[in-house]
C-alpha beads as a LAMMPS data file, in Angstrom:
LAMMPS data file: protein, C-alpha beads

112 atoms
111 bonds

1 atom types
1 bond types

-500.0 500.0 xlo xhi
-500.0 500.0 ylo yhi
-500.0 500.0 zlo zhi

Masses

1 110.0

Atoms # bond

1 1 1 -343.255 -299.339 326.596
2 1 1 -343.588 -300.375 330.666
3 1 1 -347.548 -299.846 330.585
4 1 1 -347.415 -301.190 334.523
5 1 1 -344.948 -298.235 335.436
6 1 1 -346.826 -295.997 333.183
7 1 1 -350.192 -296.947 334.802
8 1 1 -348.882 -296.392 338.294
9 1 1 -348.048 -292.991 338.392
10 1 1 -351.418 -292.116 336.041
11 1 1 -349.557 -292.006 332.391
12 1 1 -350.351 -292.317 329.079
13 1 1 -347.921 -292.093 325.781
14 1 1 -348.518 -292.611 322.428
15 1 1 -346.555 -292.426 319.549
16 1 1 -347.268 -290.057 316.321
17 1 1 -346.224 -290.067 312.798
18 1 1 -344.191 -286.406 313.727
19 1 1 -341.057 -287.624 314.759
20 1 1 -339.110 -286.319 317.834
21 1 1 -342.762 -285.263 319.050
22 1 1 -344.969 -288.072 321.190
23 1 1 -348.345 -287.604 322.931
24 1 1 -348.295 -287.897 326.926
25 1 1 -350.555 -286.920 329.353
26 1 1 -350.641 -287.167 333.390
27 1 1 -349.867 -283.926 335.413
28 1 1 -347.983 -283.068 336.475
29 1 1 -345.420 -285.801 335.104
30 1 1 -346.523 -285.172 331.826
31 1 1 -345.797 -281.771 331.331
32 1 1 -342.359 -281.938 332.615
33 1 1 -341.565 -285.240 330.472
34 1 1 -342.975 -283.565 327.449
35 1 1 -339.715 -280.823 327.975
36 1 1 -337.300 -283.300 326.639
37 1 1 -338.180 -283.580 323.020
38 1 1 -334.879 -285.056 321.470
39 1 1 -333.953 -288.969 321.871
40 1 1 -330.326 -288.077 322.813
41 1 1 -331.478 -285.835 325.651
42 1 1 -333.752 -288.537 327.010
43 1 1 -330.892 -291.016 326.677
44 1 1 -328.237 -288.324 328.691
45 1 1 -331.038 -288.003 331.231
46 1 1 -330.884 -292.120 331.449
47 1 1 -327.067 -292.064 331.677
48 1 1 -326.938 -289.991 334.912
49 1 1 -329.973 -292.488 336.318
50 1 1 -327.732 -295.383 335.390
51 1 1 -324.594 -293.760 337.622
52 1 1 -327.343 -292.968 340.434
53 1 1 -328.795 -296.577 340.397
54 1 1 -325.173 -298.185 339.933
55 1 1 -323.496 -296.412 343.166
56 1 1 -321.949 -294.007 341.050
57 1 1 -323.918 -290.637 342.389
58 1 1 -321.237 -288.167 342.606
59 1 1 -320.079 -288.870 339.473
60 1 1 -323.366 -287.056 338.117
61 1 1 -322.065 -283.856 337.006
62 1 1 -325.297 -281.886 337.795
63 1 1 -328.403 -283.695 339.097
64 1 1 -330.528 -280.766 338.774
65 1 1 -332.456 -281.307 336.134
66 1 1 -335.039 -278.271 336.413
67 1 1 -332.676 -275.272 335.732
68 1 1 -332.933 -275.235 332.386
69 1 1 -336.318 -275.867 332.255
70 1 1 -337.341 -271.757 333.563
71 1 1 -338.546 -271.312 337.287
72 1 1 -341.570 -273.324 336.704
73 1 1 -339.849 -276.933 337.669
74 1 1 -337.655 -278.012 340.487
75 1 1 -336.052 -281.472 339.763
76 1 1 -333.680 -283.399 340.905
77 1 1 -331.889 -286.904 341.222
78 1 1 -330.685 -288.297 344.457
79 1 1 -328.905 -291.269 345.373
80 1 1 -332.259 -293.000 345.711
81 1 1 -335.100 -291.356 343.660
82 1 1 -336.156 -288.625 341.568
83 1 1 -337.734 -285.642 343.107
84 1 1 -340.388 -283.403 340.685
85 1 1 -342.014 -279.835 341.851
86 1 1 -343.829 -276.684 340.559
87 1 1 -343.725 -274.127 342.740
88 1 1 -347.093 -274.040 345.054
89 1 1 -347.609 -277.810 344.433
90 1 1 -346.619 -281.209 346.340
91 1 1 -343.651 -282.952 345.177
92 1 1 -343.517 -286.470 343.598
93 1 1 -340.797 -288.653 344.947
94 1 1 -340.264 -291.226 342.053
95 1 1 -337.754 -293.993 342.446
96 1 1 -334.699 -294.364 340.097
97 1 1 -335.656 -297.656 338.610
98 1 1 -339.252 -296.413 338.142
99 1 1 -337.969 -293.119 336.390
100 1 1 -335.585 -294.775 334.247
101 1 1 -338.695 -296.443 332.638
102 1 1 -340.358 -293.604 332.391
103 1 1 -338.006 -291.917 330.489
104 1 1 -337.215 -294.979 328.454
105 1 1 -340.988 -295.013 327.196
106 1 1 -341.000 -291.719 326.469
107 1 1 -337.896 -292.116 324.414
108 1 1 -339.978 -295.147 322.702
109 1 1 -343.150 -292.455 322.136
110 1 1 -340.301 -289.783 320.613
111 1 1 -338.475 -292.465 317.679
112 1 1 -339.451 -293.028 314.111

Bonds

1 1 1 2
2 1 2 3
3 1 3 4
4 1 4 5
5 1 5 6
6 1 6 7
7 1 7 8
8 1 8 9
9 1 9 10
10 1 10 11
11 1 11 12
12 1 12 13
13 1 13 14
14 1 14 15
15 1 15 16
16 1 16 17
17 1 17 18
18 1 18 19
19 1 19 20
20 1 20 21
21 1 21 22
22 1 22 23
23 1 23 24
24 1 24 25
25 1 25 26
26 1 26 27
27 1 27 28
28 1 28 29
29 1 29 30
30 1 30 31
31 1 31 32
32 1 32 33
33 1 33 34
34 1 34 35
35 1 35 36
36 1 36 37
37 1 37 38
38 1 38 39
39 1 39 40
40 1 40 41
41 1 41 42
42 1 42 43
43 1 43 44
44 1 44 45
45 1 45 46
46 1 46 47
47 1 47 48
48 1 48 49
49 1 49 50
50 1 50 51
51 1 51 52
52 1 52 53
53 1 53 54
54 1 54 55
55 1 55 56
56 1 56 57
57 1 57 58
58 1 58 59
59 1 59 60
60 1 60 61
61 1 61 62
62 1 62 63
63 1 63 64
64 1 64 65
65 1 65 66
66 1 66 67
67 1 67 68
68 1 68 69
69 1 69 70
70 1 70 71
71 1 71 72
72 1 72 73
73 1 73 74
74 1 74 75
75 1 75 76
76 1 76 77
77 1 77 78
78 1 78 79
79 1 79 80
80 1 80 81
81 1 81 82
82 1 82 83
83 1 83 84
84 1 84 85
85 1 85 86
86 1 86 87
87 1 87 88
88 1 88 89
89 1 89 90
90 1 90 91
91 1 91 92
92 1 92 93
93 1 93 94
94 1 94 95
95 1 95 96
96 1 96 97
97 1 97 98
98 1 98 99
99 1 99 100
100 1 100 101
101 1 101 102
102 1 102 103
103 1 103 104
104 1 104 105
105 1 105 106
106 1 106 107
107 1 107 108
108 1 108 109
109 1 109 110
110 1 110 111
111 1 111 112
């Protein structure tokens, strides 16, 4: 678990003995993280941030990654960085590398 990325952007994960369920906490990061429940969902979220970071943008075949999630989220990857809104707050501009960590630690927090 990157504790340095984590403590930048206010985070804190923990595993528990449930698996496929972790603790997290740090709006509003937190509560969209806490969306992707399943390991292999994390890890096809980390595939399309490995394409972005490698060159290979367009080869994402959606980068919106808040559709699914109701009309409460806006997100998005771009070339360089991840973008993360709720409607009638600011948006977070993460970079790639520091989202891909992220993610990965989450991923960590969700395993047996």
């Amino acid at each position: 678990m990157n504790k340095t990325i984590l403590k930048k952007y206010g985070l804190v994960m923990q595993k528990t003995l449930k698996k496929f369920d972790g603790f997290i906490s740090g709006k509003p990061i937190a509560n969209y993280i806490y969306s992707y429940r399943h390991p292999d969902d994390v890890d096809d979220f980390i595939s399309d941030l490995d394409l972005a970071i490698g060159g290979h943008f367009s080869q994402i075949e959606d980068p919106d990654y808040g559709s699914g999630l109701g009309s409460h989220w806006f997100a998005e990857i771009t070339p360089t960085h991840f973008e993360l809104w709720q409607e009638g707050h600011p948006k977070t501009i993460i970079p790639l590398e520091d989202w891909k960590e992220i993610l990965l630690s989450w991923k960590e927090c969700l395993e047996e």
